[in-house]
N, C-alpha and C positions, 0 to 999 in steps of 0.2 A: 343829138345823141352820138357817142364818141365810139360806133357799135366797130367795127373792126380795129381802130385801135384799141380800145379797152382788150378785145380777143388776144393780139398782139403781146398786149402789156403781161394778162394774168400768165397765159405761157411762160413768158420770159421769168416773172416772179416765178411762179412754179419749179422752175428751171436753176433759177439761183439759189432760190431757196433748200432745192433736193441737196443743194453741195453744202448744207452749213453743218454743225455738226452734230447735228441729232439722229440718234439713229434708228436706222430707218428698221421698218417692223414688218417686211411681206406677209410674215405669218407667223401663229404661236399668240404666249399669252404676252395680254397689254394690262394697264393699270389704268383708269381715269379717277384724275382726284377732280372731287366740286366743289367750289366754292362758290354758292349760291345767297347773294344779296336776298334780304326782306322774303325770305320763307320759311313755312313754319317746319315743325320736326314732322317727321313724317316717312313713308314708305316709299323708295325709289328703284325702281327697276330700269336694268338695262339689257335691252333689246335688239337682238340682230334683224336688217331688215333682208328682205331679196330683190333680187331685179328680176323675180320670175314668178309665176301660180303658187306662192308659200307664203303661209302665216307668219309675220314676225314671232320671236321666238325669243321668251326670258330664259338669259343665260348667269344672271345674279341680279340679286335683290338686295337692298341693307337699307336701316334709320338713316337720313340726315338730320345730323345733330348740328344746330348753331349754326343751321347755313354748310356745314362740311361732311362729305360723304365720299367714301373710296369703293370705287366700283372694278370688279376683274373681268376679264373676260377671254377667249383664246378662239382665235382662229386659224384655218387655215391659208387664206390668203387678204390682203385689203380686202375690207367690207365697207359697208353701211351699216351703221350704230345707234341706235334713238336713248337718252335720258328720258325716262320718262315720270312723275310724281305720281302718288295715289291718290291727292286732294286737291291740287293745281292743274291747268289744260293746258299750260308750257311743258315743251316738248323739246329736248335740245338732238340734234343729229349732228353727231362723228365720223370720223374716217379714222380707223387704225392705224395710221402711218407712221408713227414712231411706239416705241413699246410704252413708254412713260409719258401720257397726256394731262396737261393743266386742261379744266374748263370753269371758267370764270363767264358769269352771266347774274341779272337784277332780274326775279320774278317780276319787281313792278316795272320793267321796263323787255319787253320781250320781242321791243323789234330785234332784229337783224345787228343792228350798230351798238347793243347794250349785250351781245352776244362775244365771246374771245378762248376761240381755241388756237395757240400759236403753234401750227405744225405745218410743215408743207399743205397737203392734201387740205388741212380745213381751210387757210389762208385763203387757199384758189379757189373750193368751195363759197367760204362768204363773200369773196369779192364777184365768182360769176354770177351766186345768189343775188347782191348788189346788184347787176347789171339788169339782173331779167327781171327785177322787179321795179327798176325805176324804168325800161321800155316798155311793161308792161302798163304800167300807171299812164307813160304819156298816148298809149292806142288805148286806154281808156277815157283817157280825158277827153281825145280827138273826137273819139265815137259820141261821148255825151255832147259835144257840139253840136256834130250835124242832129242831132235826136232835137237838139235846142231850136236850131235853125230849120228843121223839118218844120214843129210847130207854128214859125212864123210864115214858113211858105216861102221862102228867101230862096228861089232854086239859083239865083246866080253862088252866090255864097256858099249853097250844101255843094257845087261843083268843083270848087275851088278846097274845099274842105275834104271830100272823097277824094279828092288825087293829092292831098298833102298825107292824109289818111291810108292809102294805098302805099305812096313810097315809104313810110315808118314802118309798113307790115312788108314789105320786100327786106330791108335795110335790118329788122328783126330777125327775119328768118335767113336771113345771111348770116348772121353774127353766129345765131346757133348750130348752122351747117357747117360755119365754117371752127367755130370752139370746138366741135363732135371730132372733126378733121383733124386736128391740129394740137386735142391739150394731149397732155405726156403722162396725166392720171390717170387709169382705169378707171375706180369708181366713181369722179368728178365725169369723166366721160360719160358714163352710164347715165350722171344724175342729170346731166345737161340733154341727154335723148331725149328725158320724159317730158320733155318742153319741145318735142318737134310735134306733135299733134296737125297742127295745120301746112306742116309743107310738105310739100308734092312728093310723091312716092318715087318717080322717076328721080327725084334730086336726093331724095334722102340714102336710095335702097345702096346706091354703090358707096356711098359713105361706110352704113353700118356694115358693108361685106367687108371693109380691108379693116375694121378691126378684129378682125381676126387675126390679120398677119401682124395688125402694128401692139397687140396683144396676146402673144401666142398661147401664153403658159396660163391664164386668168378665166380661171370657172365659171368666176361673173358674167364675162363677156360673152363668154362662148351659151351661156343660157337664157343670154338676153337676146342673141342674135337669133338662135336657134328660134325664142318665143317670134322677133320681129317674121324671121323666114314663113312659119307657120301662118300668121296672120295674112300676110300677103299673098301667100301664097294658092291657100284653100279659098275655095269660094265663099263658104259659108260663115269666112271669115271678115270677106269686102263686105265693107261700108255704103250702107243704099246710099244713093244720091240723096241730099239734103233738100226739102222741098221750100224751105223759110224758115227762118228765126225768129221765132216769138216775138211782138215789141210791145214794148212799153207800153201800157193805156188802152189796149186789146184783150178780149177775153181769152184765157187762157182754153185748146184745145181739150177736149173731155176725151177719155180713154176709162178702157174696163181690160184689166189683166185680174191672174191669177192671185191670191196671196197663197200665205206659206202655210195653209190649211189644205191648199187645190179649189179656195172658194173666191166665187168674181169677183171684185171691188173696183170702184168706179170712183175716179178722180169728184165727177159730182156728186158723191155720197160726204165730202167734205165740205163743203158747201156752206157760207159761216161761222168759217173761223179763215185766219190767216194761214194758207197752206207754205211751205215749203217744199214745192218737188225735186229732189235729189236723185240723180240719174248716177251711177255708181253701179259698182262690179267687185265684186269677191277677189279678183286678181288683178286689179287695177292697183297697183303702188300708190301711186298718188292719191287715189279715193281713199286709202285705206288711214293714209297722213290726214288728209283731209276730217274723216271721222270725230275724231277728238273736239276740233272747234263745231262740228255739228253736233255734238252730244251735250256740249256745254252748252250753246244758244239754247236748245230742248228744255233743258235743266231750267234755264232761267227764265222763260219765258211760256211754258207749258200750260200753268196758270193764269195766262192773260189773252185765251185765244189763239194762241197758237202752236202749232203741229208739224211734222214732216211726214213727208208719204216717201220712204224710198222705191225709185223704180230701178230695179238691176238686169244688166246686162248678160245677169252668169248666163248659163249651159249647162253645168250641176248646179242640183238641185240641194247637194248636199254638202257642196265649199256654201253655196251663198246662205245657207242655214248655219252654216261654221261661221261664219266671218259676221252676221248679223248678233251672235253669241260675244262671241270674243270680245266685238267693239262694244256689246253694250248700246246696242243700236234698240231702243222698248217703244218706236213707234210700229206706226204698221207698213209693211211692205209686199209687192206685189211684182210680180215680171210672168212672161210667156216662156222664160227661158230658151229662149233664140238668140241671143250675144245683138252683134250688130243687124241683125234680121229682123230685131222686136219689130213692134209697130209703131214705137215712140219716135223711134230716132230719126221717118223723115216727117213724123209731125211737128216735134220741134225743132228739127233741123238743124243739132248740133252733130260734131263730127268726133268729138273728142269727150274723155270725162275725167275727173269730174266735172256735172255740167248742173245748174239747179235754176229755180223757178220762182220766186217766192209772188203768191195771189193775194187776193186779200176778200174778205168772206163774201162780196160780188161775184168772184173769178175772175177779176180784172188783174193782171200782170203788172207789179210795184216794180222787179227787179229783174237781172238775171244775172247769174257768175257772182256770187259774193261769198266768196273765196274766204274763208281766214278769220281775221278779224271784221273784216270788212260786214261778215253775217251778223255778228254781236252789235258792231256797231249800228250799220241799218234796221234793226230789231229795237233798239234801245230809239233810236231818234222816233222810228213809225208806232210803238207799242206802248208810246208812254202813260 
């Protein structure tokens, strides 16, 4: 993995790229025109998103006709953008950075690489997207090994596997310590913090303080740092210590929280069907992206056995009944409303979220983290 040169590289592009001659859009209104392969006409809305406790927000809606739709929008400084379809679960995310945006992308193809918005800001956007998803894949892959070699009982092997495994998660969280450090975008900045979840607060917190100086005048920043400041800083904010990670081919823990009646519900009231446990919060950015591809596997699979139970992280009581509305979220859900204090979080001993579960009507654990596509597609292989 080519993780501090790649860092390196997208900078510099970033860097060359700001001098060509498109210009550039701090703020005010923008235009995106779409042109969108193999979709049908339909309803399109486009969305501001936050890097703080706020709802995304439709700021204009129109038909795409023939695949082409021209979206407006006006801000006050670079943001975060979502395309979003009323009949599709593709989802395209922008950067304002020039006034006059192309976006060209194939519904039937909605990786990452079938994806092209040529502006500075989205450039560095897809290629740092690029990067943390192909390191992400290979500490995936890694981990499924030793899971492999666990079974056989091979301890010389899982040793030798845990320390190649270890320095990929060092050499990972360098890359993003050090992109946070170093890129020259605000909101590419922002978007690359939501991927520090697992590195050490000592390493991260002096990072995120000098963007403040290396971002003086950017609203964004200053309300994303403000959020990081507040988490760190309150007690009731820290994160219990993690007691274990669920594994593979183990019963999953049983819990009883509240749902959004004020009435108990018990993990083993599901019991029999294929659960999907989704741990997710009303002010989590990322859960809230996340949503969409959880709303579509529901859709398509709800009939066959299977369900999700979300468990949230909020503290209001009355964002996580907002945010369960909006997304469109029609399973059942439950929390104690304690944030990082629930009971959940050192039972399953994750530290970050979005985080999920998926059982199967034993309570044995099939998965964990199926992020994206990866949920449809594991749903579709085990559901058939």
């Amino acid at each position: 993995m080519k993780l501090q040169t790649q860092n390196l590289l997208y900078c510099t592009l970033a860097m060359l790229l700001l001098s060509n001659c498109q210009q550039k859009n701090k703020s005010g209104d923008f235009t995106i025109k779409c042109d969108i392969k193999n979709i049908t006409n339909q309803q399109v809305y486009l969305e501001e998103l936050f890097f703080k406790d706020k709802n995304p927000e439709v700021i204009d809606s129109a038909n795409i006709t023939n695949g082409k739709v021209v979206l407006h929008g006006k801000a006050t400084e670079e943001g975060l953008f979502r395309v979003r379809f009323q009949n599709n679960k593709e989802a395209f995310i922008v950067i304002n950075d020039v006034h006059d945006i192309q976006l060209n992308a194939d519904a039937n193809d909605p990786a990452i690489s079938g994806f092209n918005v040529s502006t500075p800001a989205n450039l560095l956007l897809k290629n740092l997207t690029s990067s943390l998803i192909t390191n992400i894949e290979s500490l995936k892959e890694k981990a499924s090994n030793i899971e492999g070699l666990q079974l056989m009982h091979n301890d010389s092997a899982i040793a030798i596997e845990e320390a190649t495994l270890k320095n990929l998660e060092n050499k990972y969280k360098n890359f993003v310590l050090q992109f946070i450090d170093s890129c020259k975008d605000p909101v590419v900045t922002m978007f690359a913090l939501g991927y520090s979840k697992n590195i050490e607060q000592q390493q991260l917190t002096p990072i995120v303080n000098k963007l403040l100086t290396r971002f003086p005048n950017h609203e964004g920043i200053k309300d994303m740092v403000a959020t990081y400041q507040k988490m760190t800083s309150q007690p009731n904010q820290t994160k219990p210590a993690a007691s274990g990670t669920p594994v593979v081919g183990q019963e999953a823990p049983d819990f009883t929280l509240t749902d959004t009646d004020g009435k108990p519900f018990s993990l083993h009231q599901l019991r029999g069907q294929y659960v999907l446990v989704d741990f997710w919060a009303s002010w989590c950015g990322p859960c809230r992206h996340e949503n969409p591809y959880v709303v579509a596997a529901y859709n398509a699979y709800k009939n066959k056995n299977f369900t999700v139970l979300g468990v949230s992280l909020d503290e209001d009581k009355s964002a996580w009944i907002k945010a369960i509305n909006k997304d469109h979220l029609t399973w059942k859900h439950i929390s104690d409303l304690k944030g990082w204090n629930s009971v959940v979080v050192p039972l399953y001993g994750f530290d970050g979220i979005p985080y999920n579960v998926l059982i199967d009507p034993k309570g044995i654990i099939l998965a964990t983290e199926l992020r994206e596509d990866d949920l449809g597609a594991f749903l579709k292989k085990t559901l058939h």
